[in-house]
N, C-alpha and C positions, 0 to 999 in steps of 0.2 A: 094548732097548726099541724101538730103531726097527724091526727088524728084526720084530719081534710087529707093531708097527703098518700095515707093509706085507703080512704075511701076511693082518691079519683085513681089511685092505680088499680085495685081494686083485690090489693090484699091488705089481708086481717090477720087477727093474731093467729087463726087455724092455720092459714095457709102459710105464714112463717114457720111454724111447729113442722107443717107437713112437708116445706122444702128442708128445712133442717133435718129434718128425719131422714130423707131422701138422700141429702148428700154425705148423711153419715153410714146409709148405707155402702152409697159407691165408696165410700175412703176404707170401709171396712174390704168391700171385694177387692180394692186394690193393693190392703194391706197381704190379705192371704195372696192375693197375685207375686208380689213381692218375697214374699216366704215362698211361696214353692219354687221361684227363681234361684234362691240364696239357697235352699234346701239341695235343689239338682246343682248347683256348683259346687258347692261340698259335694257331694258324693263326685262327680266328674271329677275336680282338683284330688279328692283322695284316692279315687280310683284309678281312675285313666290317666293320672301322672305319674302315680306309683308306680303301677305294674311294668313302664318302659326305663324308668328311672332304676330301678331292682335292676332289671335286665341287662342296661348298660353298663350301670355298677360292676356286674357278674362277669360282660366280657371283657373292661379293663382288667379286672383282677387277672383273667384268664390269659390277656397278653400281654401284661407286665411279668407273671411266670414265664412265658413262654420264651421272652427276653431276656430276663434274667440280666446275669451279669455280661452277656452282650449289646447291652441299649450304649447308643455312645449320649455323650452328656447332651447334645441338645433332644435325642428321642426322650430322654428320659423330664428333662423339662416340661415337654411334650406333655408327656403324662401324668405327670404334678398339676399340670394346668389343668386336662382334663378332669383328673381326679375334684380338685378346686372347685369348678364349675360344677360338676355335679351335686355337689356336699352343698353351693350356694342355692341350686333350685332348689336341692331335699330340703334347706331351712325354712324356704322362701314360700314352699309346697305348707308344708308343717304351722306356719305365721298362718298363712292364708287360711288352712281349716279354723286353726284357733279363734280367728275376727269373727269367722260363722259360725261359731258355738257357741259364744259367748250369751244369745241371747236364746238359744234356741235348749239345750245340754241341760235335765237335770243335775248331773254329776256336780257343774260348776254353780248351781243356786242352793245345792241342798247344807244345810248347816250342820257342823260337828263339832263336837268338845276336841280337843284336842293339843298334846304339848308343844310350845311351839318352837322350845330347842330341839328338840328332834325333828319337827319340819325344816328348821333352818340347817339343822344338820344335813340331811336328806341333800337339800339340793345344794350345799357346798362340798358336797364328795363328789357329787357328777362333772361337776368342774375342775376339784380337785384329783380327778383323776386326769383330767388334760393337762395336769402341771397348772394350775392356777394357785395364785395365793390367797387365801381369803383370810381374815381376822375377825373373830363373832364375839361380843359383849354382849351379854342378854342380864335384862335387870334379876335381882338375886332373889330369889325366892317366887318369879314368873309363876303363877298358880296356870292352869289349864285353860284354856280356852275356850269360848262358844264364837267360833268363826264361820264363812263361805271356805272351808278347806282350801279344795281345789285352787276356786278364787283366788287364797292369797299364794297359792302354790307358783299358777300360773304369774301372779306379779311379780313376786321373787325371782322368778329363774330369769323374766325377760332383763329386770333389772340386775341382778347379777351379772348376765350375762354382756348387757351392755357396758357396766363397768370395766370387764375385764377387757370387752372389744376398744374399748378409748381410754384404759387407762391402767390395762394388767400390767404392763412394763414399766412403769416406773412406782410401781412399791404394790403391797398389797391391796385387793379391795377391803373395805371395813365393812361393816353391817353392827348395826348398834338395835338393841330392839328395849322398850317399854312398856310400861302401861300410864296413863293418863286421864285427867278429869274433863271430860268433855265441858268448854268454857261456854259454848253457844246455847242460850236462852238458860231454862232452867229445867235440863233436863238430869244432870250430874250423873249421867252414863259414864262409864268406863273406855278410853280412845285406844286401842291399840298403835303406838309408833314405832316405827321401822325405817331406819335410812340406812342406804346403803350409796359409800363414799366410794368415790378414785382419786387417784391424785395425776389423772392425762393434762390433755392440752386446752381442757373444759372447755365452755361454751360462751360464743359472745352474748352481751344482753340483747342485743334486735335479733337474736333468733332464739330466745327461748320459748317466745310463743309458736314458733313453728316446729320446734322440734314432735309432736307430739301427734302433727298432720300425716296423714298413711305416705309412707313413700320418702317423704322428705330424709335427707341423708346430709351430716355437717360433711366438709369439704375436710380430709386430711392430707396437706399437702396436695400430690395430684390426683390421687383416687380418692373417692369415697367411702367411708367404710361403711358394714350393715347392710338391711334390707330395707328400714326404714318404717317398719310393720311393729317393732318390738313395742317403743312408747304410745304409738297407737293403741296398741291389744290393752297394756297398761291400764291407759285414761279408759277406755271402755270398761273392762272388769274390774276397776275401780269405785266407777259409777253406779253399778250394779250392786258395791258392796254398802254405797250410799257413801264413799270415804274421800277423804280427798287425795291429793299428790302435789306437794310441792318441790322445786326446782332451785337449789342455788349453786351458781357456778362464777368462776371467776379464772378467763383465760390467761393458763401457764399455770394455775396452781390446781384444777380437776372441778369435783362436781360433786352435788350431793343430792341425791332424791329420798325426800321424804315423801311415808304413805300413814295416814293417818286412818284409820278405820273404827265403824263404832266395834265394841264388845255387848255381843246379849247376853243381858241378865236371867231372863223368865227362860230357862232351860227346860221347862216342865213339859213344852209341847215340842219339844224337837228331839228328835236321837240325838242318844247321851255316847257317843260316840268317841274311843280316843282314838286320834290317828297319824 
């Protein structure tokens, strides 16, 4: 019957083969169409946002000296807000490159050996220097790593950072890190885990699947806090690492996100690199 039905339209297996061909062609020119789209908005968003954002920066700075200790309190509000605002595009600027690197950036695919209490150290000084509190437990005798660097760099700081945006004031963030036997099939790889807790106003269960969607922001109170970009970027250079990310939270007692990644064994063909 099929074969009657291919005869009266009057394709055959050739011309299946040769539409297939065809329209994998056009998905291919659409794919590079699409890159060089995401390419020129990176360079625009780092560029052409930069260089006015620097700018403005430079003349705040320039008329709050100017002001000095004559701003009466509401100019000076004034200028806290401005200040604010600018600091929210520079994040929001800085989020936006990182989504279009992710797949594009040898930096963040290339694999390195590396310790990964001094990574974790690394990026809890930069918050600890904004006054944050972090607390690090790292399993005891951690051997070195063959990880995505960068990768789990970029994870770390978004998730840090979100800890301490919903949950730095009421107690420390935690960061617990492992090593693990991967359970799924039988491969008995090594999992790298990492969770990093707060103890805020955590999250309801109907929106834990959305937290994760570009943009989406939980409600605190009347503002929203964040950009909405951070768990995004997350789940993408995640996925990349081929790892997963799980989610528990329970409103009024905080949040924990687990990141579970594989560890490469077969070192032999990648830079032995510690960083």
């Amino acid at each position: 019957m099929g074969n009657a039905i291919q005869m009266q339209s009057g394709v055959g297996p050739d011309g299946i083969i040769q539409d297939a061909q065809e329209e994998l062609t056009t998905l291919r020119r659409e794919l590079a169409r699409y890159r060089g789209i995401f390419d020129s908005a990176r360079l625009i968003v780092g560029h052409e946002f930069g260089k006015p954002l620097t700018a403005i920066s430079g003349y705040l700075e320039l008329l709050e000296e100017r002001l000095g200790e004559e701003a009466d309190e509401k100019e000076r509000i004034y200028l806290a807000k401005i200040r604010a605002g600018i600091s929210h595009i520079e994040d929001l600027v800085e989020s936006f490159i990182q989504m279009l690197r992710i797949e594009k950036s040898t930096d963040l695919q290339e694999f390195e050996r590396l310790d990964l209490a001094s990574l974790i150290g690394r990026v809890c000084d930069r918050f600890r220097e904004r006054g944050a509190h972090i607390s690090v437990e790292i399993e005891r005798e951690m051997p070195t790593i063959l990880v995505r660097r960068r990768c789990l760099e970029v994870v770390l700081e978004n998730l840090v950072s979100n800890a301490i945006t919903h949950g730095g004031d009421h107690g420390p963030v935690r960061i617990t890190a492992s090593r693990a036997k991967e359970r799924r099939g039988d491969s008995g790889d090594d999992l790298l885990v990492v969770t990093v807790e707060d103890h805020g106003a955590g999250i309801p269960e109907d929106k834990l699947e959305d937290i994760f969607t570009p943009f989406f922001r939980l409600e605190n109170g009347v503002e929203k806090e964040g950009l909405g970009l951070g768990l995004a970027l997350v789940k993408s250079t995640i996925a990349l690492m081929k790892g997963e990310i799980h989610i528990r939270s329970k409103p009024g007692e905080g949040t924990a996100a687990t990141i579970l990644i594989p560890i490469m064994n077969d070192a032999r063909v990648l830079p032995d690199t510690i960083g």
